[in-house]
C-alpha positions, 0 to 999 in steps of 0.5 A: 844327483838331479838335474833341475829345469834350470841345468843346475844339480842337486846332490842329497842323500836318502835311505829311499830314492824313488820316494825322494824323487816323487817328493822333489818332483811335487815340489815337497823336496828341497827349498832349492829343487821347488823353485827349479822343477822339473828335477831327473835323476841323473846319479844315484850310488848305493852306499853301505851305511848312513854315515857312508852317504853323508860323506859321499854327498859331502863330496860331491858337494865339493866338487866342480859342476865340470868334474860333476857334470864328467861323473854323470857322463861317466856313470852313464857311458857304464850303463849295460845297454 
């Protein structure tokens, strides 16, 4: 997930996460992310195959930006210091 200029967030899904970033970050990435750069990772979850990723892409898709917004903080809070 990425966190635009803006504050809105991007979810994708990729096989390569810093290939990806450097991709949204020279304005090559998503039509959404061109026009919102800078772009931070602020979620990346391992998934175990590419139809694993798609559905939980789909997902946090759905979600609220309030119950995004939690997850990141939530993910962030378990970082080991």
């Amino acid at each position: 997930m990425l966190r635009c200029r803006d504050g809105s967030l991007y979810t994708g899904a990729t096989n390569d996460v810093a290939r990806r970033l450097e991709r949204h970050r020279a304005g090559k990435g998503a039509a959404y992310t061109r026009s919102r750069l800078p772009v931070r990772l602020v979620l990346c979850e391992p998934a175990g195959s590419v139809g694993a990723a798609l559905r939980r892409e789909a997902a946090l898709k759905r979600l609220t930006r309030a119950e995004k917004l939690a997850l990141v903080r939530a993910r962030r809070a378990k970082r080991p210091s």
